[in-house]
C-alpha positions in Angstrom: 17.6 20.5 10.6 13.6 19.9 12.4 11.5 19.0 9.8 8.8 21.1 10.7 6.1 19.6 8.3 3.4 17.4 10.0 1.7 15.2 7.2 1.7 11.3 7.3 4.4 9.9 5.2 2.3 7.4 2.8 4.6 4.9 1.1 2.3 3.2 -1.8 3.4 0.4 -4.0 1.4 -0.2 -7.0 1.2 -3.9 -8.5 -1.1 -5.8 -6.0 -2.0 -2.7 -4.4 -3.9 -0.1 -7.3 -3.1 -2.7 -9.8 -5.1 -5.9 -8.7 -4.7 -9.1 -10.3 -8.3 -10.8 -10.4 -8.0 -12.7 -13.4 -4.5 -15.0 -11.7 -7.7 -16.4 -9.8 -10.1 -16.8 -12.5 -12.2 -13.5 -11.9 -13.0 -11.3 -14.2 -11.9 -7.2 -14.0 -15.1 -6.3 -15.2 -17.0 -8.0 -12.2 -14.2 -7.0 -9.3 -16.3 -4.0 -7.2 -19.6 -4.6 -9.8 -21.3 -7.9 -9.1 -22.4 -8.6 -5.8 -20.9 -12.1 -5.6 -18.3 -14.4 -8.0 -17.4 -17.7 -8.5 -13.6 -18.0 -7.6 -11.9 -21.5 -7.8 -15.3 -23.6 -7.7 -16.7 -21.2 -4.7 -19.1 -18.0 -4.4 -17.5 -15.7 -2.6 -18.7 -11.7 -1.8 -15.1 -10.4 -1.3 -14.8 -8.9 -5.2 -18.7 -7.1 -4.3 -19.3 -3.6 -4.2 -19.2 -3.4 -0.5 -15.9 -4.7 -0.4 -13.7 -4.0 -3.7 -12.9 -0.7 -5.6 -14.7 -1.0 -9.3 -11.4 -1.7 -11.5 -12.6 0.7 -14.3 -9.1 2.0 -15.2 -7.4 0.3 -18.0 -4.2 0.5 -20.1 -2.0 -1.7 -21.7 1.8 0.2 -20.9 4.9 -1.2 -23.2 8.0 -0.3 -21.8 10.4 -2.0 -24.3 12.2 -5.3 -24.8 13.3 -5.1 -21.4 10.6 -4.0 -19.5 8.0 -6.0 -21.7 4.2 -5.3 -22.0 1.8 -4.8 -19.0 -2.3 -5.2 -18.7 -3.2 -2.5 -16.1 -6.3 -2.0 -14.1 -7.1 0.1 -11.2 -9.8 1.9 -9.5 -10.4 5.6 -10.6 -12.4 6.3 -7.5 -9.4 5.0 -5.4 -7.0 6.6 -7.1 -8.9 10.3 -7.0 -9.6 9.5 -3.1 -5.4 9.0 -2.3 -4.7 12.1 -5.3 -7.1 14.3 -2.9 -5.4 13.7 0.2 -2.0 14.4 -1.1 -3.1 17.2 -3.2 -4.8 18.4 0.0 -1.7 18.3 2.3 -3.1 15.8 4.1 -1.0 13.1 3.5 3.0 13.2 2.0 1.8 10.7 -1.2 5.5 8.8 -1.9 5.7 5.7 -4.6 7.6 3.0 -3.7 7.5 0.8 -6.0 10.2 -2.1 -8.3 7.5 0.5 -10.8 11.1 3.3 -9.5 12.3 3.7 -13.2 8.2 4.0 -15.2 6.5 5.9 -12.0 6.5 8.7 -14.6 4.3 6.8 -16.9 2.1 5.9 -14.0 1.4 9.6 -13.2 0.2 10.0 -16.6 -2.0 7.3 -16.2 -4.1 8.0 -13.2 -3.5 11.7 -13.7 -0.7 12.7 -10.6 1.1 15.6 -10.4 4.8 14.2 -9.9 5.5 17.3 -7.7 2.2 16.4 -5.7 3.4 12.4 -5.7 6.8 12.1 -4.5 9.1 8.9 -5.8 11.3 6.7 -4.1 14.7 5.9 -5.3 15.3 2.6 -3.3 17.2 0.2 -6.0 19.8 0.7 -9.0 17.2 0.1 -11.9 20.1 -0.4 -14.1 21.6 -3.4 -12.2 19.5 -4.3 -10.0 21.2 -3.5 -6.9 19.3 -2.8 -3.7 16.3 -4.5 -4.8 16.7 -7.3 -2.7 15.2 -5.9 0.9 15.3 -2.1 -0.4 11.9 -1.3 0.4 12.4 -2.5 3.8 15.5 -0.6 4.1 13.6 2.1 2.9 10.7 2.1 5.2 13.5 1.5 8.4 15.6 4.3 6.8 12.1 6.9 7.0 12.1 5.5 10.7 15.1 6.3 11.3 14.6 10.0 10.0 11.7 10.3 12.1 13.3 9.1 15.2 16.0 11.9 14.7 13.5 14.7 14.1 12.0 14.0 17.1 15.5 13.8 19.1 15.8 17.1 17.8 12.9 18.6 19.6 10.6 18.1 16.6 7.7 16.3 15.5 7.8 12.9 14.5 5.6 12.5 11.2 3.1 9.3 10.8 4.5 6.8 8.3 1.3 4.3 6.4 3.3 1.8 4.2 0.9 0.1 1.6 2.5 -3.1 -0.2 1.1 -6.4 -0.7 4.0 -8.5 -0.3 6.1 -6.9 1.7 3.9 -5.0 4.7 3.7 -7.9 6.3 2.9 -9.7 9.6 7.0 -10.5 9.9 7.9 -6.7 8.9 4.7 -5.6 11.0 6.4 -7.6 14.5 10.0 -6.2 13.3 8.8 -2.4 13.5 7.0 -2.7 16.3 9.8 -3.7 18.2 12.1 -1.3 16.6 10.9 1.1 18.9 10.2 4.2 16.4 9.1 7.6 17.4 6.0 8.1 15.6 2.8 5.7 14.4 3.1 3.7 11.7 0.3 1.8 9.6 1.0 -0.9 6.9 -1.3 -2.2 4.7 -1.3 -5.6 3.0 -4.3 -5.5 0.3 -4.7 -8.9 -1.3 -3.3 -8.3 -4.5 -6.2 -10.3 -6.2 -8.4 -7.1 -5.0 -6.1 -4.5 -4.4 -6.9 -2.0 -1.8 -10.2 -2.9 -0.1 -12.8 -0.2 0.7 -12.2 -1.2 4.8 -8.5 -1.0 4.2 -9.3 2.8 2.5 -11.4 4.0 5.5 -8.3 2.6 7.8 -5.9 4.3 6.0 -8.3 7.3 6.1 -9.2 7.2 10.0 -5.0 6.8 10.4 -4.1 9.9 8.4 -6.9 12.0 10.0 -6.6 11.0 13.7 -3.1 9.0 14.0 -3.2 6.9 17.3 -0.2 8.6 20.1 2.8 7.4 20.5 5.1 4.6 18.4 2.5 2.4 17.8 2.8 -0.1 15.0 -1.1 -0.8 13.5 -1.5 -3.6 10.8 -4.0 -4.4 8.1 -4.9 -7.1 6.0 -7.4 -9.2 4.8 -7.9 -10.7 8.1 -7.9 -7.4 10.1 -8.9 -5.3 7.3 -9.9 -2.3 9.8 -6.6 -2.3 11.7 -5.1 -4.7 14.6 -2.1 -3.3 16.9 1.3 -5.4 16.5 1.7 -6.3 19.8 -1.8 -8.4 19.4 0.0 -10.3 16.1 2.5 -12.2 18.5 0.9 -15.4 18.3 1.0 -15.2 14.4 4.0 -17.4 13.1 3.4 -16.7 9.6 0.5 -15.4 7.2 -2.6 -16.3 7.0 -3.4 -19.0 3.9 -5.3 -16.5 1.2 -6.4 -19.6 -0.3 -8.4 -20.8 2.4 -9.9 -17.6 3.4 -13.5 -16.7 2.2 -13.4 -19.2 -0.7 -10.3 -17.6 -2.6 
């Protein structure tokens, strides 16, 4: 069957990515997108300003049993209203995927999603485990895959943006660009300190709006936070060293 629906595919994690983790480096929630510069590990540094970080001004404390313990959430209501928009729009096709699989219910109710506007991913067995290990690669190759048979089929290849902060990486940036898909693909790498940076948001925005032609792979992280081509990341052997970068 052609899939005859045109919006990018958006693939969003959550921890690291809406959910940033400030305090693991000794910064506050309350200053992340608010004060104009922080101290982080013995250093002033801009890169939690308002010019560069989403205000973290959601929070909730979620319990999800023995099993799944306790959790300290806090995200950024302006980012997640700016993402709810463009799926609610039919701009973008808004999918979680996220080890969050078995709770993204909980998570809608949170940041106020419509779970038949926001799509989840079933990548991994949440009762043994199984698939976890890789799945979100799989995953993401799997959407590829589709892709690349829609357009065999005479149809149009949809945009795929994959957001994750662990595993949109430099190594899984190089592998999909050799893989040789059939439509653009974007992944994002936010440090998960910060989550989502507002450059990262206007690259994700500029990609869904005007996708570049052709299988292109385009990458973004703190280091090339507005977007830099996979075939100009060859020379990268492995990721940059957060520590070292701006102070962090």
């Amino acid at each position: 069957m052609v899939d005859d629906s045109s919006a990018p595919i958006v693939l969003l994690d959550f921890d690291g990515v809406l959910n940033a983790f400030p305090d693991a480096i000794g910064v506050r929630y309350e200053d992340v997108g608010v004060a104009p510069v922080v101290e982080c590990r013995g250093r002033m540094t801009d890169d939690f300003g308002p010019e560069r970080a989403f205000r973290l001004d959601g929070v909730e404390t979620v319990r999800l049993g023995r099993r799944g313990g306790t959790w300290h959430l806090h995200w950024s209501r302006e980012l997640v209203a700016n993402l709810y928009g463009l799926a609610e729009s039919g701009a973008v096709d808004l999918r979680w995927l996220s080890t969050w699989q078995p709770y993204v219910h909980i998570l809608d109710g949170l940041l106020g999603w419509d779970p038949d506007v926001v799509h989840n991913t079933h990548w991994y067995d949440p009762l043994t485990g199984r698939g976890r290990m890789g799945g979100k690669l799989h995953a993401v190759v799997d959407e590829v895959i589709r892709q690349l048979r829609i357009a065999d089929a005479d149809g149009s290849p949809r945009p795929i943006v994959w957001i994750d902060d662990e595993e949109a990486s430099v190594a899984n940036a190089l592998m999909l660009h050799g893989h040789e898909g059939a439509s653009p693909m974007l992944l994002v790498n936010p440090l998960a300190f910060r989550g989502i940076s507002r450059r990262q948001w206007e690259c994700i925005r500029r990609f869904v709006a005007d996708p570049p032609e052709g299988p292109v792979v385009v990458y973004s992280d703190t280091m090339h936070e507005d977007g830099v081509t996979a075939d100009r990341l060859h020379d990268i052997d492995r990721l940059p060293n957060l520590s070292e970068h701006r102070g962090l």
